[in-house]
mmCIF file as gemmi writes it, N, C-alpha and C atoms, coordinates in Angstrom:
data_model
loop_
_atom_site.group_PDB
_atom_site.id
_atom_site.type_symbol
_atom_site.label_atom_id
_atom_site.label_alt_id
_atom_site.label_comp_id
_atom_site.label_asym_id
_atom_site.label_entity_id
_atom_site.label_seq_id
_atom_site.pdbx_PDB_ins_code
_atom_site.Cartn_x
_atom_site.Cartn_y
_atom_site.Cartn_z
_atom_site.occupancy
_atom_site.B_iso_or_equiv
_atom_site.pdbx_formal_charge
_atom_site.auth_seq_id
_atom_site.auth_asym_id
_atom_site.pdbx_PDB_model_num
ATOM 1 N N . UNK Axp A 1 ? 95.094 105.034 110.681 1 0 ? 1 A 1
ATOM 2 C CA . UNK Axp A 1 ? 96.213 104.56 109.888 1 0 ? 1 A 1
ATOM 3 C C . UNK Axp A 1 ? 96.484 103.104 110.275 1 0 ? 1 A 1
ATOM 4 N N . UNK Axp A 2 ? 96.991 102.13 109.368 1 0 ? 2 A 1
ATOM 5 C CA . UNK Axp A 2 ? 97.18 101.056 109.547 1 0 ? 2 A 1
ATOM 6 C C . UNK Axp A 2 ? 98.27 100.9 109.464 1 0 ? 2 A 1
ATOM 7 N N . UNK Axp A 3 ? 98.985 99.723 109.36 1 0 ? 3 A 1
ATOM 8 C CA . UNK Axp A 3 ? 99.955 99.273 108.927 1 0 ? 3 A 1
ATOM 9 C C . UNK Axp A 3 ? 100.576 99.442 107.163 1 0 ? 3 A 1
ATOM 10 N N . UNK Axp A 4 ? 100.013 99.006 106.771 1 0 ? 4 A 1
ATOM 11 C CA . UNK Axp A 4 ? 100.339 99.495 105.622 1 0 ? 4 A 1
ATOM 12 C C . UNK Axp A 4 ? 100.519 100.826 105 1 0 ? 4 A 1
ATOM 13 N N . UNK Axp A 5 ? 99.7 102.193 105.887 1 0 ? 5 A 1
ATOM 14 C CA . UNK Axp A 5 ? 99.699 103.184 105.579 1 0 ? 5 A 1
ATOM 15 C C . UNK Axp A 5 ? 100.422 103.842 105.946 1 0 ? 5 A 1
ATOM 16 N N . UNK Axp A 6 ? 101.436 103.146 107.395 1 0 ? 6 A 1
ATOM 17 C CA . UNK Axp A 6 ? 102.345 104.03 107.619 1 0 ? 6 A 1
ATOM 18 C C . UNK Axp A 6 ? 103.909 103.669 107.203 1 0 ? 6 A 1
ATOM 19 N N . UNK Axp A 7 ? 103.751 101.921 106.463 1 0 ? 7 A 1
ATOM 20 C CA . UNK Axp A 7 ? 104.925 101.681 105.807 1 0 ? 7 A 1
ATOM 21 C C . UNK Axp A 7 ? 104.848 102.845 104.644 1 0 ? 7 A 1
ATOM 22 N N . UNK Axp A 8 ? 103.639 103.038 103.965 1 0 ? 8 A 1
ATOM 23 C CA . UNK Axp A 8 ? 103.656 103.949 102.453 1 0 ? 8 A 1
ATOM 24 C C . UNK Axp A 8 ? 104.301 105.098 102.54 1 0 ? 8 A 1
ATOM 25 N N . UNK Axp A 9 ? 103.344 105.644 104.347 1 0 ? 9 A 1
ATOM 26 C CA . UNK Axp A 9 ? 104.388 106.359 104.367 1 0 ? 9 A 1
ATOM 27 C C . UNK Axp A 9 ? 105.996 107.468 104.475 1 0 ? 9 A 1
ATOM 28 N N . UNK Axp A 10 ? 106.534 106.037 104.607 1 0 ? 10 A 1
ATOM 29 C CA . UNK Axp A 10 ? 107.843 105.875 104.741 1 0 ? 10 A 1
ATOM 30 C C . UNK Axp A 10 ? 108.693 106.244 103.293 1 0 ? 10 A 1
ATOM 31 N N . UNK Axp A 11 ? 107.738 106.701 102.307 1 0 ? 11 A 1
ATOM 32 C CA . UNK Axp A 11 ? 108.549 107.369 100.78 1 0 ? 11 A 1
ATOM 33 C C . UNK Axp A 11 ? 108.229 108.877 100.83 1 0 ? 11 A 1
ATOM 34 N N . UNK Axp A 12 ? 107.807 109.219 102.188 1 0 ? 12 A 1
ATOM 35 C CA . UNK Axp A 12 ? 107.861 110.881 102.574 1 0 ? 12 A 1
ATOM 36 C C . UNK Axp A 12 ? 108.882 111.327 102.98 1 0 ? 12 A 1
ATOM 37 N N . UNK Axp A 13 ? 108.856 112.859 102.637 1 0 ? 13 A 1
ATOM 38 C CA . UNK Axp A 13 ? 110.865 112.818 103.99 1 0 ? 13 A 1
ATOM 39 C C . UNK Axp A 13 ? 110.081 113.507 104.877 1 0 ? 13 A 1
ATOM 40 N N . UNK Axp A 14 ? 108.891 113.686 105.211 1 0 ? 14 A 1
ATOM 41 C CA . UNK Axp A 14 ? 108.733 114.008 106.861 1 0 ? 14 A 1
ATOM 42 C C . UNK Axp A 14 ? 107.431 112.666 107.362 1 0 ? 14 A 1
ATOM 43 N N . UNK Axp A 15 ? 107.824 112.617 108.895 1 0 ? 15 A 1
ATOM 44 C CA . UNK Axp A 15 ? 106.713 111.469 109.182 1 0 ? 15 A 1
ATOM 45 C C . UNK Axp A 15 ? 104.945 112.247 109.042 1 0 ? 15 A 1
ATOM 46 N N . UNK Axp A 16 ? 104.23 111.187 109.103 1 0 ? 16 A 1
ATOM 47 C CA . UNK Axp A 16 ? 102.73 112.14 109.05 1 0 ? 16 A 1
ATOM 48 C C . UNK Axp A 16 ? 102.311 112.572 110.037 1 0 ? 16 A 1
ATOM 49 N N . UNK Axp A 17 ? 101.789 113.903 109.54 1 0 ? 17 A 1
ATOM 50 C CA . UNK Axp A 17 ? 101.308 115.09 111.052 1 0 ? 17 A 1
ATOM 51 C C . UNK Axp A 17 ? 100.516 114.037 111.957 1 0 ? 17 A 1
ATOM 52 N N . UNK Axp A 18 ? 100.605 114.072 113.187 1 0 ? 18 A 1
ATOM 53 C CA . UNK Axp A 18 ? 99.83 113.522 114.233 1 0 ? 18 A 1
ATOM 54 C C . UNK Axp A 18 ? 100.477 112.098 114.704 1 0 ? 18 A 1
ATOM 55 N N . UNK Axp A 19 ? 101.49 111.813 114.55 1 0 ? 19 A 1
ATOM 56 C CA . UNK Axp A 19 ? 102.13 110.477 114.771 1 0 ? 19 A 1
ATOM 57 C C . UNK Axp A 19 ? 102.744 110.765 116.317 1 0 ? 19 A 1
ATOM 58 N N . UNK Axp A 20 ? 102.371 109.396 117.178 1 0 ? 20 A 1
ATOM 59 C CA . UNK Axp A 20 ? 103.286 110.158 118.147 1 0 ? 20 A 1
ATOM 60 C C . UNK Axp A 20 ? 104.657 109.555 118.444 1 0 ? 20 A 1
ATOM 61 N N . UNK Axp A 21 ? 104.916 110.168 119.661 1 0 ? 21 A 1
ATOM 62 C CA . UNK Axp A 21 ? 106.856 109.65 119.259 1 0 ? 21 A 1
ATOM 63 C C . UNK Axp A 21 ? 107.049 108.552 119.181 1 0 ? 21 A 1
ATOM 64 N N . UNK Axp A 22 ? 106.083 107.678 119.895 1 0 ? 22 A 1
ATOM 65 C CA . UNK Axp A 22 ? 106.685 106.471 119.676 1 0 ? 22 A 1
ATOM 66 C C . UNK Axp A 22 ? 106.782 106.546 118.564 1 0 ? 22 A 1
ATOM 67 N N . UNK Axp A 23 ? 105.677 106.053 117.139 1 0 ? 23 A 1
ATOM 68 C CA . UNK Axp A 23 ? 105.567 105.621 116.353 1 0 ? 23 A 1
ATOM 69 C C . UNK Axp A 23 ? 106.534 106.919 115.239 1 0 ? 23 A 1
ATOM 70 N N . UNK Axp A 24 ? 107.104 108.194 115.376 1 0 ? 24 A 1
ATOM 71 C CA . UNK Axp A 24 ? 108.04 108.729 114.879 1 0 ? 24 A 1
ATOM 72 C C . UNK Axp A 24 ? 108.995 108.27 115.033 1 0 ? 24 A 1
ATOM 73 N N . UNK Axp A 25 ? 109.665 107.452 116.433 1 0 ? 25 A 1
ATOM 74 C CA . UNK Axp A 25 ? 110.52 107.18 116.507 1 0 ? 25 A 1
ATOM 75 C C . UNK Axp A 25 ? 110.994 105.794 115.486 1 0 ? 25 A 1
ATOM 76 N N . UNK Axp A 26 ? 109.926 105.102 115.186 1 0 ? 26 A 1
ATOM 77 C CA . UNK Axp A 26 ? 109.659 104.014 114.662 1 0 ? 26 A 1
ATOM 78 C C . UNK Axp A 26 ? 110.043 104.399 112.984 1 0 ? 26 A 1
ATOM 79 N N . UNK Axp A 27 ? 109.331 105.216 112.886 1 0 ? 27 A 1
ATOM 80 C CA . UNK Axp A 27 ? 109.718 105.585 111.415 1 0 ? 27 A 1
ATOM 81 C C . UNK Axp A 27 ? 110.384 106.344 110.624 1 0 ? 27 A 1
ATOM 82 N N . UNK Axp A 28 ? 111.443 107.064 111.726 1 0 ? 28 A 1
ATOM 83 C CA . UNK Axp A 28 ? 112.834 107.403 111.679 1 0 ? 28 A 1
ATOM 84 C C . UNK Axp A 28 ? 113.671 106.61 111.593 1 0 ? 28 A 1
ATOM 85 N N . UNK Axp A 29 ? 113.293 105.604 112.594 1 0 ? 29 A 1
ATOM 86 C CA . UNK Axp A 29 ? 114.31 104.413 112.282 1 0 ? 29 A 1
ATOM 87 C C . UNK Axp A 29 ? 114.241 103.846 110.909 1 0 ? 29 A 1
ATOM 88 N N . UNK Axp A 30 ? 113.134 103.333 110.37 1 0 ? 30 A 1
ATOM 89 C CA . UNK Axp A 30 ? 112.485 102.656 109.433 1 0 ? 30 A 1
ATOM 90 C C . UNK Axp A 30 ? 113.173 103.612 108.247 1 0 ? 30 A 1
ATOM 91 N N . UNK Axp A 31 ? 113.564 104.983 108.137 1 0 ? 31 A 1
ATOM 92 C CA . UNK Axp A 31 ? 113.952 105.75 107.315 1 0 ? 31 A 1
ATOM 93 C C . UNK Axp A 31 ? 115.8 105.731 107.278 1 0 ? 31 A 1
ATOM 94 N N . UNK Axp A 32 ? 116.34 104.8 108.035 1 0 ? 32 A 1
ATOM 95 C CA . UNK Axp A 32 ? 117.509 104.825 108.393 1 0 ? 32 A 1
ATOM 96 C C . UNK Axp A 32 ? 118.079 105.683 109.237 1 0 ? 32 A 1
ATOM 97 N N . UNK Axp A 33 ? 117.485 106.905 109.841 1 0 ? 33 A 1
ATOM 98 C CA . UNK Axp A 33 ? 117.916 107.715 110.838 1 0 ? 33 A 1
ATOM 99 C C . UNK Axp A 33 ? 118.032 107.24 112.132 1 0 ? 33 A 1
ATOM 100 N N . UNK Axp A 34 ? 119.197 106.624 112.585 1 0 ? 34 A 1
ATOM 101 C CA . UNK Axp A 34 ? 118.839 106.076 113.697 1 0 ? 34 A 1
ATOM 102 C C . UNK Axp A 34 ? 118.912 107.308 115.33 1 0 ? 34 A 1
ATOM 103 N N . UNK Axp A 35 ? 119.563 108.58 114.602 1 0 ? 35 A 1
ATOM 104 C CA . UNK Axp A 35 ? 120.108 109.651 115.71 1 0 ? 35 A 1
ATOM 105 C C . UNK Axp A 35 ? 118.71 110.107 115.531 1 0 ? 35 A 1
ATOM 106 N N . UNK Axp A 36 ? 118.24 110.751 114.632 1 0 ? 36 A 1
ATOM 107 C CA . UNK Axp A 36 ? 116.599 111.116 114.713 1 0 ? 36 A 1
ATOM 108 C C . UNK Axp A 36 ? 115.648 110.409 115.736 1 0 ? 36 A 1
ATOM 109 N N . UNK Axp A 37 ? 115.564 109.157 115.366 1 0 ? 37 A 1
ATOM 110 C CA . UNK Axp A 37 ? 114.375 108.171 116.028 1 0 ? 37 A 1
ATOM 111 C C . UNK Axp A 37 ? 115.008 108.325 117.537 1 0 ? 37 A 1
ATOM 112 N N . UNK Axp A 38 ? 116.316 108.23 118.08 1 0 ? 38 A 1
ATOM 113 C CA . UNK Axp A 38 ? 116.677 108.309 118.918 1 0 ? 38 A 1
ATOM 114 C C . UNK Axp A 38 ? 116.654 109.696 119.766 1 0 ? 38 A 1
ATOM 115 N N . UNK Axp A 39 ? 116.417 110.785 119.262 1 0 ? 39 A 1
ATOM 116 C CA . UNK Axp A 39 ? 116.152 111.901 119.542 1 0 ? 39 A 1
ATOM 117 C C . UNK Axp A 39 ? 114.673 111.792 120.329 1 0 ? 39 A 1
ATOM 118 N N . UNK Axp A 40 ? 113.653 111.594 119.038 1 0 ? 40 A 1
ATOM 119 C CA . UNK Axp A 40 ? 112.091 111.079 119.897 1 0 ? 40 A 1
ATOM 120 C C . UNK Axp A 40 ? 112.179 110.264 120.509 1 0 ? 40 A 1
ATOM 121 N N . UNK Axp A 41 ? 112.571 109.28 120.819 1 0 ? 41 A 1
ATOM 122 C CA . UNK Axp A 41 ? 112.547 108.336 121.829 1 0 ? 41 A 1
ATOM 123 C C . UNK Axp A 41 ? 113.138 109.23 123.057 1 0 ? 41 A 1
ATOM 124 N N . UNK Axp A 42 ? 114.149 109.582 123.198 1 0 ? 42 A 1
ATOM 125 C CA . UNK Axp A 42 ? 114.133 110.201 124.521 1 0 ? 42 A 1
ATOM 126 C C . UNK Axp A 42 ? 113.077 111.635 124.509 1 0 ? 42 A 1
ATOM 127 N N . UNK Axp A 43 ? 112.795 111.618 123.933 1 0 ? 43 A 1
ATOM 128 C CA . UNK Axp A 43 ? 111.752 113.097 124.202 1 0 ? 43 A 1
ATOM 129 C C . UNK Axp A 43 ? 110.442 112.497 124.698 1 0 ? 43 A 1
ATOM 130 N N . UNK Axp A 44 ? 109.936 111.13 124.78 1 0 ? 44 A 1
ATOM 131 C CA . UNK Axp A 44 ? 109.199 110.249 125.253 1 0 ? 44 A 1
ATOM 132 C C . UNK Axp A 44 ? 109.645 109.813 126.331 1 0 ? 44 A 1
ATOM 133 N N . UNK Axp A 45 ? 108.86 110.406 127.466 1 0 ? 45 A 1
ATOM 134 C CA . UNK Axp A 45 ? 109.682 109.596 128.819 1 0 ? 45 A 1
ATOM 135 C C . UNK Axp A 45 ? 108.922 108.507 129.4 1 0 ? 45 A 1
ATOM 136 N N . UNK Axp A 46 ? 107.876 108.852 128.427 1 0 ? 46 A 1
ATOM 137 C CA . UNK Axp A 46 ? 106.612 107.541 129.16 1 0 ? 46 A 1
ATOM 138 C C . UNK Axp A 46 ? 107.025 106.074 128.599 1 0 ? 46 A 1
ATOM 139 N N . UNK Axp A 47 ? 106.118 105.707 129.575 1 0 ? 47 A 1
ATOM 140 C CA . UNK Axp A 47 ? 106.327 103.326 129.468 1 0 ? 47 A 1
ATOM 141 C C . UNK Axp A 47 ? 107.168 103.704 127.108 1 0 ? 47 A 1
ATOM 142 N N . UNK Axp A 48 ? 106.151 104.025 126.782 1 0 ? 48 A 1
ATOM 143 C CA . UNK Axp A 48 ? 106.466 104.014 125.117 1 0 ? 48 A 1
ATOM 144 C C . UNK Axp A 48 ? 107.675 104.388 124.716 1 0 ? 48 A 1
ATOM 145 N N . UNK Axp A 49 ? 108.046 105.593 125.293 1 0 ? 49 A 1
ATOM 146 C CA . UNK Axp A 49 ? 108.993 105.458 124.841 1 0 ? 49 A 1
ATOM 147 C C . UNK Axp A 49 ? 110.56 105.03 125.325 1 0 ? 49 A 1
ATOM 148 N N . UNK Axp A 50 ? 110.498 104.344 126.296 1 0 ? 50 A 1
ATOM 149 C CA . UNK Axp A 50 ? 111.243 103.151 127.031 1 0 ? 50 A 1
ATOM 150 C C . UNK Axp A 50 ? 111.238 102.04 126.111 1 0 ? 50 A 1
ATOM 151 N N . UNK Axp A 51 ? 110.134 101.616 125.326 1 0 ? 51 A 1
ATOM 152 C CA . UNK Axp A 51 ? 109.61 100.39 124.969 1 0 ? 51 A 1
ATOM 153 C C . UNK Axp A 51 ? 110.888 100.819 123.486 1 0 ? 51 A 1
ATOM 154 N N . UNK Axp A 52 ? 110.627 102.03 122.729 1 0 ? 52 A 1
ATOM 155 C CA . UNK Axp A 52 ? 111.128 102.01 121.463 1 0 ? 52 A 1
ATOM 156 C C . UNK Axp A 52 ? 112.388 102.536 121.898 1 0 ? 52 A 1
ATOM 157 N N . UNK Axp A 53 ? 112.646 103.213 123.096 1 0 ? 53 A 1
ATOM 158 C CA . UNK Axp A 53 ? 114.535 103.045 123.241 1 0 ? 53 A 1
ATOM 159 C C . UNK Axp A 53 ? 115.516 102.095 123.54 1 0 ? 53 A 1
ATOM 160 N N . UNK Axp A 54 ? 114.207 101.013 124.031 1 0 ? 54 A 1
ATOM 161 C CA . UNK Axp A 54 ? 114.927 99.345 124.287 1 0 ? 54 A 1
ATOM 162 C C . UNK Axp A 54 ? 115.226 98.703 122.626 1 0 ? 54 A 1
ATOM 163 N N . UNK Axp A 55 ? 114.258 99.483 122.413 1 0 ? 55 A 1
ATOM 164 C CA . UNK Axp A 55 ? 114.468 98.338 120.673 1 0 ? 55 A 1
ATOM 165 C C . UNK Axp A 55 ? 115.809 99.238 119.869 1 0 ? 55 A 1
ATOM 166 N N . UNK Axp A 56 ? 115.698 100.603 119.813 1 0 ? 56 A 1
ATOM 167 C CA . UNK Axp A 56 ? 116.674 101.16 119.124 1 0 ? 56 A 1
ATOM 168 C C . UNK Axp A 56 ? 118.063 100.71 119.455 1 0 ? 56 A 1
ATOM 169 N N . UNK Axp A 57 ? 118.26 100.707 121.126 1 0 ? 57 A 1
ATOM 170 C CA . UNK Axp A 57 ? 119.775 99.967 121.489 1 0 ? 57 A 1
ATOM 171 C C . UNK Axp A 57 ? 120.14 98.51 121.601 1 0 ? 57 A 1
ATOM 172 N N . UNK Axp A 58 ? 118.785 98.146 121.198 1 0 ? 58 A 1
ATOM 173 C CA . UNK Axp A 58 ? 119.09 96.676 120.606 1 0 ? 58 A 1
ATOM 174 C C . UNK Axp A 58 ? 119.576 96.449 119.446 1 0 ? 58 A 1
ATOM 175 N N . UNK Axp A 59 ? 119.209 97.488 118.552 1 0 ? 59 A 1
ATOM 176 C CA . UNK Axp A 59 ? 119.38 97.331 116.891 1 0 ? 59 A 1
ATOM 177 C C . UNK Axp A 59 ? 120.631 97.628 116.998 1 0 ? 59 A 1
ATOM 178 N N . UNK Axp A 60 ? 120.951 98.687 117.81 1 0 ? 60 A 1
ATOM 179 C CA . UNK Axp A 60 ? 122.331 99.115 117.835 1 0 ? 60 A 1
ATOM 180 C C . UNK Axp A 60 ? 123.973 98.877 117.281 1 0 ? 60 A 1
ATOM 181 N N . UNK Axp A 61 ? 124.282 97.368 118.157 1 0 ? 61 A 1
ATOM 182 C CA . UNK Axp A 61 ? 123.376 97.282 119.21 1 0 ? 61 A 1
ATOM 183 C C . UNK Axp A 61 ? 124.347 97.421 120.469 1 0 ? 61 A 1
ATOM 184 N N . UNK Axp A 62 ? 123.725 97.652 121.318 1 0 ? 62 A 1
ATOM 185 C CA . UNK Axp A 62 ? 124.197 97.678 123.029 1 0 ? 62 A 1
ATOM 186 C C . UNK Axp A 62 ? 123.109 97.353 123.7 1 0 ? 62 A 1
ATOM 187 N N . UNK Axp A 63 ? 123.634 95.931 123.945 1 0 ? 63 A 1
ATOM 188 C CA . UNK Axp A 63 ? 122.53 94.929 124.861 1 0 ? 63 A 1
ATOM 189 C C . UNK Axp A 63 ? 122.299 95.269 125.943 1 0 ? 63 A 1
ATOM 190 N N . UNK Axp A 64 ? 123.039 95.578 126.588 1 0 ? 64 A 1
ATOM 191 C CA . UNK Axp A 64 ? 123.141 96.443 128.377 1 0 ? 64 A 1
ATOM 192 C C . UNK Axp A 64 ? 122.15 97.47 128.186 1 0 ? 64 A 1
ATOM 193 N N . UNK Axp A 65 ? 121.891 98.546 127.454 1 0 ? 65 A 1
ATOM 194 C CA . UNK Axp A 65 ? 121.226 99.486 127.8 1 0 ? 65 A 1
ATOM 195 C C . UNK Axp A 65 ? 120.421 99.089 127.034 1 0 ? 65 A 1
ATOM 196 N N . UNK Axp A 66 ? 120.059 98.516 125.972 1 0 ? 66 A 1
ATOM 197 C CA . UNK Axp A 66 ? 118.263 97.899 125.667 1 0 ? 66 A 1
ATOM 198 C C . UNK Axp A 66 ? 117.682 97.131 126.913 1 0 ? 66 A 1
ATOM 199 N N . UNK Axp A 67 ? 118.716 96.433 127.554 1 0 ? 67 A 1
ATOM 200 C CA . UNK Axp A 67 ? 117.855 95.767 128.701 1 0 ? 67 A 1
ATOM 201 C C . UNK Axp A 67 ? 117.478 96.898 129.85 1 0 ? 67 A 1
ATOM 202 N N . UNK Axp A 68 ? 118.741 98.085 129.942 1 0 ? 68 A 1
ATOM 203 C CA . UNK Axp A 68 ? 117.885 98.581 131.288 1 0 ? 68 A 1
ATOM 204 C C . UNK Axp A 68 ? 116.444 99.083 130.768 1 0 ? 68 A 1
ATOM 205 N N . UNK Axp A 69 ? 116.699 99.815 129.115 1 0 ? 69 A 1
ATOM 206 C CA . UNK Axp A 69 ? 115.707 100.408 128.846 1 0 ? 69 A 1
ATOM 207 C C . UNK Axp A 69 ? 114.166 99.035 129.018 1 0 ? 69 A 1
ATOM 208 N N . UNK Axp A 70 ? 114.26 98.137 128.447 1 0 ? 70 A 1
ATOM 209 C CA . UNK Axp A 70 ? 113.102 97.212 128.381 1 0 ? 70 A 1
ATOM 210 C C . UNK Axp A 70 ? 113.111 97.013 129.896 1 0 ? 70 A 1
ATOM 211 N N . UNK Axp A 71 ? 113.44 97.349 130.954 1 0 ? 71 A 1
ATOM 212 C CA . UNK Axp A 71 ? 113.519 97.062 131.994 1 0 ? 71 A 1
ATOM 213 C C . UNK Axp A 71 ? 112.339 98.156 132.924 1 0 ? 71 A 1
ATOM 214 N N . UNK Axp A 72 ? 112.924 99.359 132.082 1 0 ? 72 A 1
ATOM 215 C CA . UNK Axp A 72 ? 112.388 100.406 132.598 1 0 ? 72 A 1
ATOM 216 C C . UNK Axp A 72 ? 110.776 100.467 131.866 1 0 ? 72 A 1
ATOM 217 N N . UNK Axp A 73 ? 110.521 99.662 130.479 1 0 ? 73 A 1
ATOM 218 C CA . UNK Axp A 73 ? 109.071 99.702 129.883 1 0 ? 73 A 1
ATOM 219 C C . UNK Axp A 73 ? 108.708 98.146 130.531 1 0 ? 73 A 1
ATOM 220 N N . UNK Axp A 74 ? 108.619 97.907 131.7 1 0 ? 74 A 1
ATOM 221 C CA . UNK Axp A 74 ? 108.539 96.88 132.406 1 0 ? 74 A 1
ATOM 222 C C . UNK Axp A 74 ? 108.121 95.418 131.34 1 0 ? 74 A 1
ATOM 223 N N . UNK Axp A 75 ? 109.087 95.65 130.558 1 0 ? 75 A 1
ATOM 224 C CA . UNK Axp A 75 ? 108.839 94.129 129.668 1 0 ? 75 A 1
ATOM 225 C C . UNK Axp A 75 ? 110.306 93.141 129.456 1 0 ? 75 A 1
ATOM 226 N N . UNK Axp A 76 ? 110.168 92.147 129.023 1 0 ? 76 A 1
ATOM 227 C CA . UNK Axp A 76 ? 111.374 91.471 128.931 1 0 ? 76 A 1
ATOM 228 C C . UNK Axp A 76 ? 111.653 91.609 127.541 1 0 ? 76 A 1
ATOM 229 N N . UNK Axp A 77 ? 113.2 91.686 127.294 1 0 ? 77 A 1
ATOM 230 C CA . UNK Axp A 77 ? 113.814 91.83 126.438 1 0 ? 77 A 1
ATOM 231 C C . UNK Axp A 77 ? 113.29 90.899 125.128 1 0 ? 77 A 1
ATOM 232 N N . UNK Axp A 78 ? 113.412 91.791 124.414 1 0 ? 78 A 1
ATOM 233 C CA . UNK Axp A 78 ? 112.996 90.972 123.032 1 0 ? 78 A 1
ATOM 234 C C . UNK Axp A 78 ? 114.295 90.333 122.316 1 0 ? 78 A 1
ATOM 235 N N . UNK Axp A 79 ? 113.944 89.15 121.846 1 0 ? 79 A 1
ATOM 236 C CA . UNK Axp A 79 ? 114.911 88.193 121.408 1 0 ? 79 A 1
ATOM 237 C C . UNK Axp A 79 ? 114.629 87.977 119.977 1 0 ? 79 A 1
ATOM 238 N N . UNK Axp A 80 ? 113.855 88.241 119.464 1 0 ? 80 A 1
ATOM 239 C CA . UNK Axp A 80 ? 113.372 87.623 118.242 1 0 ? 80 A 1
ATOM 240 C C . UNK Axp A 80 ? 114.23 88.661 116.996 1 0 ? 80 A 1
ATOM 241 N N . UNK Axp A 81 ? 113.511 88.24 115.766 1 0 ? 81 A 1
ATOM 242 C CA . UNK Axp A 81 ? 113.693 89.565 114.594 1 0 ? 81 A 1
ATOM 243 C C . UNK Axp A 81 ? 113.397 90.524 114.979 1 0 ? 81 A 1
ATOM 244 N N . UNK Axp A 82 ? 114.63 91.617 114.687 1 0 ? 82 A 1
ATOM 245 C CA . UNK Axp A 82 ? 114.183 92.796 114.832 1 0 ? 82 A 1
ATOM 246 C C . UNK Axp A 82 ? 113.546 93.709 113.731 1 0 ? 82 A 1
ATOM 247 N N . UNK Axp A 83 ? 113.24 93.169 112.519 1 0 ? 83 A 1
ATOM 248 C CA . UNK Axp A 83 ? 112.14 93.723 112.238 1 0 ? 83 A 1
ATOM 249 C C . UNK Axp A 83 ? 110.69 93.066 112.461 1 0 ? 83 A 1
ATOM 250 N N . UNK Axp A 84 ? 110.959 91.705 112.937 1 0 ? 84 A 1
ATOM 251 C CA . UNK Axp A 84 ? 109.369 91.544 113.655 1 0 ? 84 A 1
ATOM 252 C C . UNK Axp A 84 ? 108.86 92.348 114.746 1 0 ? 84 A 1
ATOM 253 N N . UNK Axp A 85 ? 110.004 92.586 115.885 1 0 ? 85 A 1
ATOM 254 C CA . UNK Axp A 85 ? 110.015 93.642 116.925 1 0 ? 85 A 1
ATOM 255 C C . UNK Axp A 85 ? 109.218 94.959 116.367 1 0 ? 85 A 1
ATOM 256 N N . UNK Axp A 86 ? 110.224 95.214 115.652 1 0 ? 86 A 1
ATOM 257 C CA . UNK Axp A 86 ? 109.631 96.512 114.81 1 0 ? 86 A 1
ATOM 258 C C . UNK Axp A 86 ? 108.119 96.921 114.349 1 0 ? 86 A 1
ATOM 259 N N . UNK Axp A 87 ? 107.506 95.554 113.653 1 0 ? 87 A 1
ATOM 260 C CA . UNK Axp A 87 ? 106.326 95.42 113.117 1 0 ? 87 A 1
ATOM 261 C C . UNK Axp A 87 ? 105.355 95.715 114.122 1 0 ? 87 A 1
ATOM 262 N N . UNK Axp A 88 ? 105.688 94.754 115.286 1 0 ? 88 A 1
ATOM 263 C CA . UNK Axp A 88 ? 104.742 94.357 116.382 1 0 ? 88 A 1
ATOM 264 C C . UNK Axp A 88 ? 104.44 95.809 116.982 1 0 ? 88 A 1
ATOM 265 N N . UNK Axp A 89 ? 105.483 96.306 117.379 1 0 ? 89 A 1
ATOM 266 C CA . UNK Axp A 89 ? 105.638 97.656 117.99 1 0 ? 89 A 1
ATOM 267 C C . UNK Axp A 89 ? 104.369 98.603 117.233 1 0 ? 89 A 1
ATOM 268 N N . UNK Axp A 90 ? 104.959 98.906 115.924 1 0 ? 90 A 1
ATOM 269 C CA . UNK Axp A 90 ? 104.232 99.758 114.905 1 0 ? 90 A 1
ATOM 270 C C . UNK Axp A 90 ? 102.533 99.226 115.021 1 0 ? 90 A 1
ATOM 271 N N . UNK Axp A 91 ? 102.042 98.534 114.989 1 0 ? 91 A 1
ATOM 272 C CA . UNK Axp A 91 ? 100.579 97.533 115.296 1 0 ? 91 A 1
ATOM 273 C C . UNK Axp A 91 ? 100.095 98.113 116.525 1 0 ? 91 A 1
ATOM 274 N N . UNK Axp A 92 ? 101.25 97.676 117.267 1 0 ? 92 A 1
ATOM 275 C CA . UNK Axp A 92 ? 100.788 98.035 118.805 1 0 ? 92 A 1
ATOM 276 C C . UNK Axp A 92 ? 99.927 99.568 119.244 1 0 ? 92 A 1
ATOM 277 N N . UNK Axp A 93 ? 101.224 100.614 118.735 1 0 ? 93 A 1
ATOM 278 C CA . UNK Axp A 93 ? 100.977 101.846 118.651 1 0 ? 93 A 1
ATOM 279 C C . UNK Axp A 93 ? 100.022 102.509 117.732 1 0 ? 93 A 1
ATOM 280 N N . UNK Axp A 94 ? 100.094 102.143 116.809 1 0 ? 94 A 1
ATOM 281 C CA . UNK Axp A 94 ? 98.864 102.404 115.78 1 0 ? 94 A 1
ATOM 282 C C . UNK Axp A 94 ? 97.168 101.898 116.494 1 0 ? 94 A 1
ATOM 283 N N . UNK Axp A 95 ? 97.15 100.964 116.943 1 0 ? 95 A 1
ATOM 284 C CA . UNK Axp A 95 ? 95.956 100.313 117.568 1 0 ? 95 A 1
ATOM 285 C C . UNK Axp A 95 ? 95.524 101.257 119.082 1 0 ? 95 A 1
ATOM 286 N N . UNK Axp A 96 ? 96.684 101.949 119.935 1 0 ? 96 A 1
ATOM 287 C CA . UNK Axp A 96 ? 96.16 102.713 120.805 1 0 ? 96 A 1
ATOM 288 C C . UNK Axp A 96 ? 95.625 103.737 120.613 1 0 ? 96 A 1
């Protein structure tokens, strides 16, 4: 799946079988659910899903706990667009 295939599909109401949390969490959000995506994100305890619970309480937002979280996916806080954040993320995860 690419990028484009998993914006498409985002006109499903369930994410596609085999996605993992990160990238569910990603496209829960992307679906406006932000308690959903936030659900998988903590059900992800690994580096990933640290990485997409830093971004969710950024969007939030509550800067304090996106930083412990980006703290805890040993990266520095993202400053930029948060739907570039978003994009990059989705790329990232799709490519592993």
């Amino acid at each position: 799946m690419d990028l484009t295939e998993f914006r498409a599909s985002l006109a499903q109401p369930e994410p596609p079988a085999g996605l993992s949390l990160a990238l569910q969490t990603l496209w829960w959000d992307a679906k406006g659910n932000w308690h959903k995506a936030h659900d998988c994100a903590q059900a992800d305890e690994g580096r990933t899903g640290s990485i997409v619970h830093a971004y969710l309480h950024r969007k939030e937002p509550d800067l304090p706990n996106a930083r412990y979280w980006y703290s805890r996916a040993a990266r520095p806080a993202a400053t930029g667009a948060l739907e570039d954040e978003w994009t990059a993320l989705v790329q990232e995860f799709l490519a592993a």
